[in-house]
C-alpha positions, 0 to 999 in steps of 0.5 A: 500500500504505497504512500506518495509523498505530498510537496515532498513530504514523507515519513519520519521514524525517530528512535534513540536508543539504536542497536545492532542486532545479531540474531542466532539461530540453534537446532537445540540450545542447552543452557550451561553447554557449548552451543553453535549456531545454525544461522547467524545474522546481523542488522541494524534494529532498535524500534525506529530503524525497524519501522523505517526499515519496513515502510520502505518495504511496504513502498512507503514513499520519502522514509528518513530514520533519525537516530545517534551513531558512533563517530568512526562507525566501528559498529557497522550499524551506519552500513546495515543501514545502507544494505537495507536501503534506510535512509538516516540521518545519524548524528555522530557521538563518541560512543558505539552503538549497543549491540543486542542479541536474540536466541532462537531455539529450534529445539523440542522446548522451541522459544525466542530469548532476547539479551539486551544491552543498555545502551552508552551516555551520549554527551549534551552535544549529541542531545542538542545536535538530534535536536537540530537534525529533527528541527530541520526533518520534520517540517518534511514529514507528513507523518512522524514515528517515535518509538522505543526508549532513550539512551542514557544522556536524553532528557526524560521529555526529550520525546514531549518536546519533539511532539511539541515542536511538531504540532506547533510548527504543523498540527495536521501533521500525523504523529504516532507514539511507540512509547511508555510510561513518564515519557508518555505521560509527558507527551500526552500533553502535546496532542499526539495522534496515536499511541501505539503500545502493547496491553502491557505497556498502555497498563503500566503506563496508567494503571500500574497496579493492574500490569502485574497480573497481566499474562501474555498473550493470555486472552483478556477478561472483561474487567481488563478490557473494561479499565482498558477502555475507561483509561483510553477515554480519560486520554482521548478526551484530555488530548485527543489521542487515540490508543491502539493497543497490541496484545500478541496472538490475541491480536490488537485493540481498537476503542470505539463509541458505544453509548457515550463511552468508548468500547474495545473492539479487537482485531484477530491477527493475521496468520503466519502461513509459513510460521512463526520464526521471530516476533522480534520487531512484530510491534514496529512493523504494526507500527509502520503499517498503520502509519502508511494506512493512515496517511493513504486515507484509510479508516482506523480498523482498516488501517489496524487490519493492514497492520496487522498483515505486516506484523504477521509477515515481520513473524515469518522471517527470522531476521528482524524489522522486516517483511521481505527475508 
């Protein structure tokens, strides 16, 4: 579902917290052994290169991925980019770029681990040159993304200020947030359009008490579905912004009025016809997904739908952030 540019402007994904990702693969990985890898594979991830990465796969028109990288790229991340074909504007720091990694095993107790590395400070400079490269990028979007957490070194409302700047300098233009708790909290107060979190994440985000029970991927009981719904309202008439929440294989929420309130509708997934192999990255393709089915016009349940395909196709490949192998 392609998306054209409209007076050449497109999409802005923004995340910053970036990672190479290496993905290894076993026919039966034994805790406390010597395990080796059946496949292996590298690629630059992190939410936004993720989204970025699979906009463009979809024929999104005009994509640029901002984020941070190391000054001598001695991380490789800015060349996974260019094999990808992911335009970015990276800001040069004297750090290197985290590097993360996921353990597929294959074997009787099949599961998908991922090991996450904390990602290095990055100085006051770098904070103000993101900031700069943004001023100048977003005025050419039509539709802003920004996912994930922040390196150590971002100010906490790094994300509110970007939503503000948008919205002041353009308030048609459609902004989608991937982000959760005190972050989100303070960019609620800029009107985004869209927060895009998983169940667990909108729970946390403004029911904490209520996230810890929560099991994945286990279906939803009424009284859930019910704060879920109380808590998206409470939102949306404080700021406009709609939530559109994931939840797995149970597949995703959509909040619409019955009665004077608003009612959660969801949406079954899209199957994986050849099966599942890695769900690393299945949020940002959701993500991607919507915003090119919003920008093309598209109502919210179809947009949701569309979403949907891409994350499902994102879970048949077992590198990450992609839907084609």
């Amino acid at each position: 579902m392609p998306a054209e540019g409209e007076d050449g402007r497109g999409f802005l994904a923004v995340c910053l917290n970036p990672t190479v990702q290496k993905t290894l693969v076993f026919d039966a990985f034994q805790r406390g052994e010597v395990n080796r890898a059946k496949e292996q594979y590298t690629d630059a991830s992190g939410k936004g290169v993720n989204v970025a990465r699979v906009l463009k796969q979809a024929g999104g028109d005009r994509v640029v991925h901002l984020t941070h990288t190391s000054q001598d790229g001695r991380d490789g991340f800015d060349a996974l980019c260019r094999d990808d074909g992911v335009d970015v504007v990276a800001v040069k720091a004297q750090i290197k770029v985290r590097t993360c990694t996921t353990i597929v095993n294959r074997g009787p107790d099949a599961d998908v681990t991922e090991l996450v590395e904390e990602g290095e400070r990055v100085p006051a400079e770098t904070v103000e040159e993101v900031m700069a490269a943004f001023d100048t990028l977003h005025p050419r979007a039509h539709t802003v993304v920004m996912s994930g957490s922040t390196a150590p070194g971002y100010p906490a409302d790094i994300f509110a200020e970007m939503v503000r700047r948008v919205k002041t300098a353009d308030p048609t233009t459609c902004v989608i947030l991937d982000i959760r708790k005190e972050p989100l909290v303070a960019a609620l107060q800029h009107r985004p359009d869209f927060v895009k979190v998983n169940v667990k994440e909108f729970l946390e985000t403004m029911a904490p008490e209520a996230a810890t029970a929560l099991r994945e991927n286990a279906p939803l009981a009424d009284d859930v579905l019910d704060l879920l719904a109380e808590h998206a309202a409470t939102m949306q008439n404080a700021s406009g912004t709609r939530a559109i929440l994931t939840h797995g294989s149970q597949g995703a929420i959509v909040f619409k009025e019955s009665g004077g309130a608003l009612a959660c509708s969801i949406v079954p997934p899209s199957p994986v016809p050849s099966g599942v192999l890695n769900t690393i990255g299945c949020g940002d393709a959701f993500a991607a997904g919507l915003a090119l089915h919003l920008h093309s016009g598209g109502d919210v349940h179809e947009a949701v739908r569309y979403a949907q395909e891409l994350a499902a196709r994102n879970a048949g490949i077992m590198r990450p952030g992609r839907i084609e192998a």
